[in-house]
N, C-alpha and C positions, 0 to 999 in steps of 0.2 A: 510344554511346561517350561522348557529352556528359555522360547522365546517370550514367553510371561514373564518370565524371572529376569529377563535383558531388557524388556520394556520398562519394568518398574525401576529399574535401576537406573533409569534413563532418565526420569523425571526428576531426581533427587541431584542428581550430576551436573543437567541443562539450569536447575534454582543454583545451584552452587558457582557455577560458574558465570552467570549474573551477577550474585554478590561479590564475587571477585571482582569483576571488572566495576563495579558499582563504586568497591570501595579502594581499587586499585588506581582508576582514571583520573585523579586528581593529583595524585604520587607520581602521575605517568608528564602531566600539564608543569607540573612542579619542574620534572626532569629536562622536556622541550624547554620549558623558560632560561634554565639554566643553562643551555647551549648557545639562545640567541643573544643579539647586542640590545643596551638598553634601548637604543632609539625605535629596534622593532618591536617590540614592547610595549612602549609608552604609545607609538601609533595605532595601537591593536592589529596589527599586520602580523602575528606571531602566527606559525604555520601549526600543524600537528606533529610535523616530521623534526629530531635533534637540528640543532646549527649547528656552523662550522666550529665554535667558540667551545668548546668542552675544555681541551686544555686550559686555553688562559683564563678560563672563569675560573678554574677550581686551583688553579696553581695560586692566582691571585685570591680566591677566598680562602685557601690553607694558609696562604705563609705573608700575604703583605694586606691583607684587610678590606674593607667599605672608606669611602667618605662620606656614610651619614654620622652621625652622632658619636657612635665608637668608632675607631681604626684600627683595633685589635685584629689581629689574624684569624680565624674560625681553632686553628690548629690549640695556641693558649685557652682557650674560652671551652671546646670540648675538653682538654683538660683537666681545666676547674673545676667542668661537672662530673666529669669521670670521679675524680678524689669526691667530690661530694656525694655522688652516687654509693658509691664502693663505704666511702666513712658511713653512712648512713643504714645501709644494707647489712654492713657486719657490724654495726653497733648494736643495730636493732635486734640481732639473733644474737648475740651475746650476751646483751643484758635479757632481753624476755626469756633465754633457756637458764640461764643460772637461777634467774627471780622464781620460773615457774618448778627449778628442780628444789628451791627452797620449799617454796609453800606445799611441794605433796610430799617430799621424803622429812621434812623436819618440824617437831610440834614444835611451837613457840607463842605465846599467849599472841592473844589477837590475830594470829595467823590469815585467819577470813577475811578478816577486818581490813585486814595491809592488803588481802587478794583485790577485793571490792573496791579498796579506796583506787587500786590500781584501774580496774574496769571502768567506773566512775569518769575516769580523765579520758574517756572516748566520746564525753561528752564536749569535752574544750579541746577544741582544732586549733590546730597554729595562729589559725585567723582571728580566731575569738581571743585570744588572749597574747595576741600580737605586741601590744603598746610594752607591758608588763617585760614579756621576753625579748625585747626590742632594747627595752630602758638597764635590766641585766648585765646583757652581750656589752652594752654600749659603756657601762661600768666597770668592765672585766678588761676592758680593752680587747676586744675579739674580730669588732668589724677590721673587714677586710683583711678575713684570715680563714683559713680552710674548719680550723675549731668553731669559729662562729656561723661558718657557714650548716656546719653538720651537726653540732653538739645541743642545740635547742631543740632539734628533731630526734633526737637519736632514740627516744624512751618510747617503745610502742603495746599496748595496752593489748592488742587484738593480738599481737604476735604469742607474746603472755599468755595468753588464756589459750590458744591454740596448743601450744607447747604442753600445759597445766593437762588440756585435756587428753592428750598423748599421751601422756605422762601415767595418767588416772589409770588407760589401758593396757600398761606395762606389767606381765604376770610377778606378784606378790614373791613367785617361788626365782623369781632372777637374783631379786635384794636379798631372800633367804642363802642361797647358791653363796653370792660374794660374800655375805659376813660369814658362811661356813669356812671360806677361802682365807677368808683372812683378811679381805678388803676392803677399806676404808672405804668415807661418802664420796671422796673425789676420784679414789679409782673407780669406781661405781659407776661415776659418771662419768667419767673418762672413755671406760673400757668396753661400756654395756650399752647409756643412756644415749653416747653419742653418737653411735656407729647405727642404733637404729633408729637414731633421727636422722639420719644421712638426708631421704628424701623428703622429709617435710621442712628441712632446712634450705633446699634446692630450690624448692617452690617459694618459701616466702623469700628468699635471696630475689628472684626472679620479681618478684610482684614487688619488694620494694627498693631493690638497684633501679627498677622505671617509673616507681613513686621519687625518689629524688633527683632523677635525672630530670622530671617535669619538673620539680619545683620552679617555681616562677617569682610570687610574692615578696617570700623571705629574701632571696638572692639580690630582689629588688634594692630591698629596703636597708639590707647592713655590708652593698658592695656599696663604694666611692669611685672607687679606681676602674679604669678601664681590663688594668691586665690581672682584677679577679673577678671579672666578670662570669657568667656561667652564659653557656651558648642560647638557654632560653631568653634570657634575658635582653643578648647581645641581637639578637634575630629583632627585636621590638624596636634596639637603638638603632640598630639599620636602615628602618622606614622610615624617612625625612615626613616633615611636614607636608611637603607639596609632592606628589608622586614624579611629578618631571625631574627632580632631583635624585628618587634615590634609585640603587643599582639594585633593579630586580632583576638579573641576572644574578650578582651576588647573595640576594637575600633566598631566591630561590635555592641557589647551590647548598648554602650554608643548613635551609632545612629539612633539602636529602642527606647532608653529612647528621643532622641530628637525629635522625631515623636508624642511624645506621649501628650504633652501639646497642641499643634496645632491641633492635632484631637480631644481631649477632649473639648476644647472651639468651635469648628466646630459643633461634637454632639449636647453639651450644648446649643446651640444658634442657632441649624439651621432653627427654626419656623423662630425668629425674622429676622436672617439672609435675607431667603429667601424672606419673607415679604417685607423688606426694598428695597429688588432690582426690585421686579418686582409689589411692590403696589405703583396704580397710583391715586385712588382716598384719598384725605385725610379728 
């Protein structure tokens, strides 16, 4: 029976470790590139094994830049996206807990109505209504600035309603308890609301600190300057037109450093994370 029970355990292990290396192996090509010199490279003579080049690739992609398009430093550009991440991520849980502690603790006419209209805007993406919040920023004076960067994104509709429905499951006799106590809506939700959103707060931090670290599009379109560029961006200006030009070495290096904050905050938080998605009683 033991050895049934180690067999079957065996098949589940041998698949897992396939998709590991399935989806590892390119993360691994990425890291060789980034060791060798451009010329073995562009000859396709690149080995399997690291090159000598580790240091001065990454010294020179941290702190003095590419000569394609931008010459930003990687060090500036992660950055960028870091503040844009972080503005993003805690904007987002901000406004969607306070909007969703409105709508279920306080009657106010059309109440539903404000809910809905909120849900509704999960129908228009950044992308659909681009021009419009483009033409905005551009009247505010925002481009190329960390507020333009983050403040057109910051409203999230899904976060909202996650929150609302938290919210929905919070026993009736807690809000009884605090106005016995003596405490008002904000200690209420100070003291009670937010301590046991701890882990559903963890988790959407998590999903969207790596939803604005990807941004792409937006960053595209209302950065000018090289030195607020965000590192996805700056990864695109790196590849010259002709491949004989640009420093795949460089470009390589640059997008294991942008892997590397998104995994780091995944490690850092993956108790809370996991928590948040699949704990059901609170």
């Amino acid at each position: 029976m033991v050895e049934r029970q180690k067999f079957g355990n065996l098949i589940p292990h041998v698949i897992l470790c396939i998709g590991v290396l399935i989806v590892a192996f390119p993360i691994y090509i990425a890291f060789v590139a980034s060791t060798q010199d451009t010329a073995t490279i562009a000859n396709g003579q690149m080995s399997l094994w690291p090159g000598p080049h580790f240091l001065d690739t990454y010294y020179r992609t941290i702190f003095v830049g590419s000569s394609g398009t931008t010459r930003e430093p990687v060090a500036m550009m992660m950055f960028n996206s870091l503040v844009m991440a972080l503005m993003i991520a805690v904007g987002k849980i901000a406004i969607s807990i306070i909007s969703a502690f409105a709508i279920v603790y306080f009657r106010f006419p059309f109440r539903m109505s404000i809910f809905w209209l909120i849900f509704i805007t999960l129908m228009l993406p950044v992308e659909v209504r681009i021009y419009p919040t483009y033409k905005i920023v551009a009247q505010l004076h925002l481009l190329d600035s960390y507020a333009g960067l983050s403040l057109p994104l910051i409203a999230s509709a899904t976060a909202t309603l996650l929150f609302r429905q938290f919210f929905m499951t919070v026993p009736d006799e807690l809000l009884e308890a605090s106005r016995i106590d003596g405490a008002g809506p904000f200690r209420f939700f100070k003291d009670t609301l937010l301590p046991l959103s701890r882990t559903n707060m963890a988790a959407l931090f998590v999903i969207l600190f790596i939803l604005g670290w990807n941004q792409y599009l937006w960053p595209l379109l209302i950065t000018t300057r090289d030195d607020m560029q965000t590192i996805q961006t700056g990864i695109r200006k790196m590849i010259a037109s002709h491949d004989a030009l640009t420093e795949w070495p460089v470009v390589m290096a640059t997008a294991i450093l942008a892997m590397l904050p998104p995994v780091f905050i995944v490690v850092a938080m993956q108790k809370l994370f996991v928590r948040g998605l699949v704990e059901t009683e609170k």
